[in-house]
ROSE-4610 file (N, C-alpha, C; in Angstrom, 1 decimal, always signed):
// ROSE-4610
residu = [X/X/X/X/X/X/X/X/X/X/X/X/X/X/X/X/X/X/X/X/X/X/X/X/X/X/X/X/X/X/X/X/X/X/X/X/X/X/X/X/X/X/X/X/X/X/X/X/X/X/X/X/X/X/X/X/X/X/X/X/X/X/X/X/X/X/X/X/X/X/X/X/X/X/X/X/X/X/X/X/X/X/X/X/X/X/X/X/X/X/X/X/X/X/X/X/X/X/X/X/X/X/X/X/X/X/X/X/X/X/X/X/X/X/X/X/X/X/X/X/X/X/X/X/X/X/X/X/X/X/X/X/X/X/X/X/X/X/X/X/X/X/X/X/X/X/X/X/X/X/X/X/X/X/X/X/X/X/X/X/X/X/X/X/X/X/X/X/X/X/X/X/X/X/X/X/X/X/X/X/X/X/X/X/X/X/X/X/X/X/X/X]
num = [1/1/1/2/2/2/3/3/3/4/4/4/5/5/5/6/6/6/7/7/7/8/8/8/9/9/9/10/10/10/11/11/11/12/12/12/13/13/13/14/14/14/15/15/15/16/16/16/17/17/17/18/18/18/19/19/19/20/20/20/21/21/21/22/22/22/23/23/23/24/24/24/25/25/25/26/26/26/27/27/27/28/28/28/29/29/29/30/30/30/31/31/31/32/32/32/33/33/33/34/34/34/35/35/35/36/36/36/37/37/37/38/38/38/39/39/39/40/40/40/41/41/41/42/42/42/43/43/43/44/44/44/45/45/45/46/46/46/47/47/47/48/48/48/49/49/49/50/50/50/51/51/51/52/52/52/53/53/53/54/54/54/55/55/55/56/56/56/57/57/57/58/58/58/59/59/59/60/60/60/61/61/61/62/62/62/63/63/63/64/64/64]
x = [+5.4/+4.0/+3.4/+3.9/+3.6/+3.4/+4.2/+3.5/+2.7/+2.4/+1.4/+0.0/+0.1/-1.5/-1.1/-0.3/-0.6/-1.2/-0.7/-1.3/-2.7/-3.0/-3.8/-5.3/-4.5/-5.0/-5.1/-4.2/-4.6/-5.3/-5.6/-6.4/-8.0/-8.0/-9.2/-9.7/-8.9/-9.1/-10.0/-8.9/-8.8/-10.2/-10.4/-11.6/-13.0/-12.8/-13.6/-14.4/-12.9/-13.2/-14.0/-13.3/-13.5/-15.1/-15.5/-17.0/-18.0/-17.6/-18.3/-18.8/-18.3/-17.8/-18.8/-18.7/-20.0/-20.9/-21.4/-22.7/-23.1/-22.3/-23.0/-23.2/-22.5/-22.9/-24.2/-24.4/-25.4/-26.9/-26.7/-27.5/-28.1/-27.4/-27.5/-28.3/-28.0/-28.7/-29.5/-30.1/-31.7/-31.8/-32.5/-32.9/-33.8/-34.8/-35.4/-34.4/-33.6/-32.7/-33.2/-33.2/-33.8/-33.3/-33.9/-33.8/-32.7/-32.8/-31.9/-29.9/-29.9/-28.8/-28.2/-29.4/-28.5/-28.2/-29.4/-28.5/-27.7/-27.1/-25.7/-25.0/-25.2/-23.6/-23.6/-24.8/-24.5/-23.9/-24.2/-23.4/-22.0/-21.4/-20.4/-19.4/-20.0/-19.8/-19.5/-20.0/-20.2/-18.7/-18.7/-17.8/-16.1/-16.5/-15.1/-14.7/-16.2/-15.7/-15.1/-14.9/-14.7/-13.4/-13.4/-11.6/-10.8/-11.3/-10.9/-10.3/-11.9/-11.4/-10.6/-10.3/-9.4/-7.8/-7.8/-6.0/-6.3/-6.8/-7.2/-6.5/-7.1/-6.9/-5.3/-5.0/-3.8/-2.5/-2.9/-1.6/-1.0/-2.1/-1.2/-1.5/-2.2/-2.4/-1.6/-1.0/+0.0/+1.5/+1.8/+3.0/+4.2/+5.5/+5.9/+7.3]
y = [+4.7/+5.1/+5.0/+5.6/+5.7/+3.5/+2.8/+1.6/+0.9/+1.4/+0.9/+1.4/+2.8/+3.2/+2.4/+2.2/+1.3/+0.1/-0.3/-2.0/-2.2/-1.0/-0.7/-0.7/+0.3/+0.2/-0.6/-1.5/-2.8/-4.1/-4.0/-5.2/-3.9/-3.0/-2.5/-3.0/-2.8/-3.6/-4.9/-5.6/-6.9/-7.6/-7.1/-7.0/-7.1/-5.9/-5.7/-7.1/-7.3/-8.2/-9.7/-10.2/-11.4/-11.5/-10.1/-9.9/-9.5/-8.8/-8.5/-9.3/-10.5/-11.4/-12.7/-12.6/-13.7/-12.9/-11.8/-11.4/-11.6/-10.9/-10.3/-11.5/-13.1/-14.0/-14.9/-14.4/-15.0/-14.1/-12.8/-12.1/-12.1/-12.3/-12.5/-13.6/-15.1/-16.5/-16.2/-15.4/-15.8/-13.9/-13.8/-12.3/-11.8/-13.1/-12.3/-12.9/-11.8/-12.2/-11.0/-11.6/-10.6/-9.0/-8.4/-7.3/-6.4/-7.6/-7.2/-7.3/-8.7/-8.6/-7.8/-6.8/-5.7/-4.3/-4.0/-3.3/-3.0/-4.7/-5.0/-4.7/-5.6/-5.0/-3.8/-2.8/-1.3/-0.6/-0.9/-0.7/-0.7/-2.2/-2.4/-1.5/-1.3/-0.4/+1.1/+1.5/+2.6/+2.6/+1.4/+1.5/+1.4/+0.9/+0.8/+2.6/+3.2/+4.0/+5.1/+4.8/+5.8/+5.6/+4.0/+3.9/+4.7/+4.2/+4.8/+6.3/+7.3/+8.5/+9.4/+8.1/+8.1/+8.0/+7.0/+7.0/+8.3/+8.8/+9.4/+10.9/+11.2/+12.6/+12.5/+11.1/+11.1/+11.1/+11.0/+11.5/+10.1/+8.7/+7.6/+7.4/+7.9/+7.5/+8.6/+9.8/+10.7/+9.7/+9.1/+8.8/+9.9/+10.0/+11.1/+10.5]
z = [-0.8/-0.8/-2.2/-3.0/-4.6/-4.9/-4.6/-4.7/-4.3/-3.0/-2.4/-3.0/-3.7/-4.1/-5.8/-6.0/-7.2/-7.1/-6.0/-5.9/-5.0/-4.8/-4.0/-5.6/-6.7/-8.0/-8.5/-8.6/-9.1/-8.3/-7.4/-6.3/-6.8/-6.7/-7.4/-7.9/-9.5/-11.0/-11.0/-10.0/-10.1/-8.9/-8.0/-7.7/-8.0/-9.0/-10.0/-11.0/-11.8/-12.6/-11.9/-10.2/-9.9/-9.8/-9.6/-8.8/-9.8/-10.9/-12.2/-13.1/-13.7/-14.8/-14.4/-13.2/-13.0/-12.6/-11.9/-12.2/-13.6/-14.2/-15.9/-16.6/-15.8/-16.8/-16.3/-14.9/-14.3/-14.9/-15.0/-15.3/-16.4/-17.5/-18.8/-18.8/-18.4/-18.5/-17.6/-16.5/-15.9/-15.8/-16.3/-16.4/-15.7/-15.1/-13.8/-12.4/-12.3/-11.4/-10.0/-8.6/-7.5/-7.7/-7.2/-7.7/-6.5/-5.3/-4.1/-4.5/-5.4/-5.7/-7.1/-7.8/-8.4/-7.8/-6.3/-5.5/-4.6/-4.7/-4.2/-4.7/-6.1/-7.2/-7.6/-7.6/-7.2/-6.6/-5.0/-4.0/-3.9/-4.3/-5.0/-6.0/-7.0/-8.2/-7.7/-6.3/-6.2/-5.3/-4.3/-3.7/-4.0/-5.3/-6.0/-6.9/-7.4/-7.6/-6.7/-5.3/-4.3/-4.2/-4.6/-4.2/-5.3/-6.6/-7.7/-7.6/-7.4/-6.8/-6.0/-5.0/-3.7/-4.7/-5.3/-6.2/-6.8/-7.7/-8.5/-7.9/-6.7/-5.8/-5.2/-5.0/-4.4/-5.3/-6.7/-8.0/-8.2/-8.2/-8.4/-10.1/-10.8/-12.0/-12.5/-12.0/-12.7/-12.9/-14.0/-14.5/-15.3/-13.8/-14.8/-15.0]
């Protein structure tokens, strides 16, 4: 169980980055960008931090 909320932590992470990295570079180069697709990648943001919370409560970032 303890590895599975690790990799469960790291497909997080890694989620994160695939889905981030090109917003912020798309955003950056057209800056009137719709205003629907920044509250997707909010939505987004929000939903990762639920996962986050979720490892968080279940003791996978406790390394003992």
């Amino acid at each position: 169980v303890r590895f599975y909320l690790v990799a469960i932590l790291f497909l997080l992470f890694e989620f994160e980055a695939v889905f981030f990295i090109p917003f912020a570079i798309v955003y950056r180069r057209y800056l009137a960008i719709n205003h629907f697709i920044v509250v997707e990648m909010g939505v987004f943001a929000l939903l990762l931090l639920v996962g986050y919370i979720y490892v968080l409560r279940k003791g996978a970032l406790d390394w003992d």
